[in-house]
Structures are given as C-alpha cells and as structure tokens.
C-alpha positions as CSV (number, residue, x, y, z in Angstrom):
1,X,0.0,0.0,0.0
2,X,2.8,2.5,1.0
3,X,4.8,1.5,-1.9
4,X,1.8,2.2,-4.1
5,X,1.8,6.0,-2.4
6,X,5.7,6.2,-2.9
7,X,4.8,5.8,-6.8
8,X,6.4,9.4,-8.7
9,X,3.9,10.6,-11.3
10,X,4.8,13.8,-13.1
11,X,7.9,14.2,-10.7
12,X,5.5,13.9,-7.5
13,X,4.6,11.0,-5.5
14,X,1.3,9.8,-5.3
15,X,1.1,11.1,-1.6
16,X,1.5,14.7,-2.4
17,X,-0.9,14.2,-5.0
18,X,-3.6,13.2,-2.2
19,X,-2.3,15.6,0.3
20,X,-2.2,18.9,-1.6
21,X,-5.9,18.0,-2.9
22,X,-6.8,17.0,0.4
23,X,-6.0,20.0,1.4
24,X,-7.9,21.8,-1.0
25,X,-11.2,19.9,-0.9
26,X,-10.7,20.7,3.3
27,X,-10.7,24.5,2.6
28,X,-13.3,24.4,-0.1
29,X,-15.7,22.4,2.3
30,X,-14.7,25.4,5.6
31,X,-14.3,28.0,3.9
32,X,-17.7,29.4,4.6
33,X,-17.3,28.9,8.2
34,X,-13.6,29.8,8.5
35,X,-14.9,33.2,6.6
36,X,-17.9,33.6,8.7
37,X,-14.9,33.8,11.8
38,X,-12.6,36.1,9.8
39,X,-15.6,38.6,9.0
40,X,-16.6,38.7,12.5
41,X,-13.4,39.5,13.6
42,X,-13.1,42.0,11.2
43,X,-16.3,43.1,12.3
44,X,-15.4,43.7,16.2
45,X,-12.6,45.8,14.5
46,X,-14.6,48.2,12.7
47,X,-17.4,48.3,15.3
48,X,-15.2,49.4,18.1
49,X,-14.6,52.5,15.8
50,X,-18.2,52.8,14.7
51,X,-20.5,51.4,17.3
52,X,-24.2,51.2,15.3
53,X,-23.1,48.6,13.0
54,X,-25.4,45.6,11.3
55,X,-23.4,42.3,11.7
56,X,-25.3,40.7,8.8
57,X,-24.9,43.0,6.2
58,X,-20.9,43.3,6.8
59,X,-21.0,39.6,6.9
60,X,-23.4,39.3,3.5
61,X,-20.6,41.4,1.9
62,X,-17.6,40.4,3.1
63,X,-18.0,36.2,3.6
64,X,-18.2,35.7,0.4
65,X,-15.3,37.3,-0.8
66,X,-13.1,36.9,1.6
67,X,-14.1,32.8,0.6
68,X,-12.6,33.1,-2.4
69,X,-9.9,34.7,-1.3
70,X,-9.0,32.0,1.2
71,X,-9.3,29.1,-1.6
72,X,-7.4,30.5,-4.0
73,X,-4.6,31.5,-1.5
74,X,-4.5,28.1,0.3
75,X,-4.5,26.6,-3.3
76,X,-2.2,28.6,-4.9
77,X,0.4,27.6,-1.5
78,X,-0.4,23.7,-1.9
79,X,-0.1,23.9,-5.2
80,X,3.7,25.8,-5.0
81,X,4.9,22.8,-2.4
82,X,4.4,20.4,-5.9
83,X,7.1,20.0,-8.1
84,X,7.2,21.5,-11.8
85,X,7.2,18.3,-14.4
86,X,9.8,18.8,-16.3
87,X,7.8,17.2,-19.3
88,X,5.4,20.4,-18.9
89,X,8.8,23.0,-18.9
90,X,8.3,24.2,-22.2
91,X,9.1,27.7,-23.7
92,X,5.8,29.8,-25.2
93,X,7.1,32.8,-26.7
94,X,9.9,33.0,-24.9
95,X,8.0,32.1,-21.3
96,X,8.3,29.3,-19.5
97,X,4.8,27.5,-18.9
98,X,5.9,27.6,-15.3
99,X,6.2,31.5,-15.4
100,X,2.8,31.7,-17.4
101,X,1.1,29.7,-14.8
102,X,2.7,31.6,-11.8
103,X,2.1,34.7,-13.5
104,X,-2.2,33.8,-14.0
105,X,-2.1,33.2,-10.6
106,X,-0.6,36.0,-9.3
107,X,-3.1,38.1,-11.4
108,X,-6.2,36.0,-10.0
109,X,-4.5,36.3,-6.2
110,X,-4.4,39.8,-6.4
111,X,-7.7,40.3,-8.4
112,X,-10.0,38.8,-5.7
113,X,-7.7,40.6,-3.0
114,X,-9.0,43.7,-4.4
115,X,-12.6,42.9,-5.1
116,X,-12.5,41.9,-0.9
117,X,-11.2,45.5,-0.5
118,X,-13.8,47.2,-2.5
119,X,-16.6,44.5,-0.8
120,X,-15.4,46.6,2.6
121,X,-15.5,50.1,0.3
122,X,-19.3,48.9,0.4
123,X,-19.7,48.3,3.9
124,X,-18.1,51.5,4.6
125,X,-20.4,53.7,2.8
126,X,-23.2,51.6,3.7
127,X,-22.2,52.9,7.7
128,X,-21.8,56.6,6.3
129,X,-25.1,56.6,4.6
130,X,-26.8,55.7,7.3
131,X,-25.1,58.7,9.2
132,X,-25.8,61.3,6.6
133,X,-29.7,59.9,5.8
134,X,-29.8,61.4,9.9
135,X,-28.1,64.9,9.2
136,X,-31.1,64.8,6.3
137,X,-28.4,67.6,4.1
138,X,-27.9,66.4,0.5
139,X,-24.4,67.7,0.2
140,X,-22.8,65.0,2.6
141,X,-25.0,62.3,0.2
142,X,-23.4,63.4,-2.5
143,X,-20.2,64.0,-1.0
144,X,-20.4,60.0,-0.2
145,X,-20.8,58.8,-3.3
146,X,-17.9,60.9,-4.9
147,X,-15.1,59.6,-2.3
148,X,-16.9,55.9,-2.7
149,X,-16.0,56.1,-6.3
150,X,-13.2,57.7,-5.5
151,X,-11.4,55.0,-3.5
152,X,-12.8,52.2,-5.6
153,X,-11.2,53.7,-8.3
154,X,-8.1,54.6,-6.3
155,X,-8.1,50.7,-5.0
156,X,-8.7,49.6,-9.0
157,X,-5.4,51.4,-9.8
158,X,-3.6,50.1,-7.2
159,X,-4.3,46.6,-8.3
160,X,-3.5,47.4,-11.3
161,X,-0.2,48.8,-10.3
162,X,0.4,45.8,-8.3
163,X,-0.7,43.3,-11.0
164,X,2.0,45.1,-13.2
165,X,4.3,44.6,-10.3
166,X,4.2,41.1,-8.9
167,X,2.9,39.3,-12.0
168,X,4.9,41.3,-15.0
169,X,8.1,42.4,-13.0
C-alpha cells in the first residue's frame, strides 16, 4: 500500500498528489465557516470605531469574498509545495509555462484581493449613509458617493499597479 503512495507521477509521488488535494477539498468544504470567523473578527474591529453597525450586512458582503480569497490563497500555497514536471517546462514565446502559470495566478490572487477590499468600500459607505440619511443635508450624500467612487477607483489602480508589479516584473 505505502509503496503504491511512494509511486512518482509527473515528478510527485502519489502522496502529495492526495495531500495537496486534500488540502484543498478541506478549505473548499470550511471556507464558509472559517470566513464567517474572519468577517466577525473584522467586524469587532470596525465596530469598536463605529458602534451602530449591522453584523449581517458586513457579513453578507464580506464572507463571500473573503471565501474566495482563502481558496485561492491556500491553493495557490499547496499547489507551489508540488514539483514542476519537467515534461510540462516548455518555452511559449519566450515564457516558460511555469512563469505563465505563476504569472495567471498572481493576477487571480491579487484580483479577488481587491474585489474583498472594494466588498469593505461597500460596507463603509453603507455605515456613512446611514449617518448622513440622519443629518437629512444632501451635500454630505453626494459627498459619499464621490469619495466611494473615488477610492474604488483609487483601490482599481492600485491593483492594477500591483498586477504590473508582482505578475509582469
């Protein structure tokens, strides 16, 4: 049986084979909760500086997310502890398959990082909506909705920028 496990396939044994997607299926089937834990931590964050806070719609936005996240870290980590076949190292256009791959998942990494970040953007103007609909002045509404688009847009860019950083060099 252990010799069976000790078998290389594609430079890898069997065994890390079964481990890394062990550990994969394991995130995919707690994610939810381990994200429901994370959110609510983050949540007793931002409440202790805004105190009238709604636990479910921070959690509706951000659990999700922040999911996704999580799987495509923990796989993107399991997945770097295999080794490379070398009958998959070839060149296309001058890039090793290796990079190509590395590079996708740098881009995918980063790209759900960000859409977590502007999940929060949400939550955040949710909170100051809910301030300004009490002041009843239509300047502070308006006000909120330029510096939301403004840091969504400022958060976009620096995604970008860091897309063109980690992934292209």
């Amino acid at each position: 049986m252990f010799d069976f496990l000790n078998q290389v396939w594609l430079d890898n044994t069997l065994r890390s084979y079964i481990i890394t997607a062990a550990i994969i299926i394991f995130v995919l089937l707690v994610r939810k909760y381990f994200a429901q834990a994370v959110a609510g931590l983050l949540f007793q964050i931002v409440k202790s500086i805004w105190s009238d806070l709604d636990q479910k719609s921070f959690t509706q936005l951000v659990v999700r997310p922040l999911g996704t996240f999580l799987v495509i870290l923990v796989s993107i980590i399991t997945f770097h502890k295999l080794n490379f076949p070398a009958v998959l190292d070839f060149d296309i256009y001058r890039i090793t398959l290796k990079e190509l791959i590395h590079t996708i998942a740098t881009i995918v990494l980063i790209v759900t990082f960000i859409r977590l970040l502007l999940r929060m953007i949400d939550f955040i103007s949710i909170i100051l909506h809910a301030k300004a609909d009490r002041q009843k002045d239509a300047s502070d509404e308006q006000l909120l909705i330029f510096f939301k688009d403004f840091f969504k847009v400022i958060f976009g860019i620096i995604g970008l920028l860091m897309i063109l950083k980690y992934a292209f060099g």
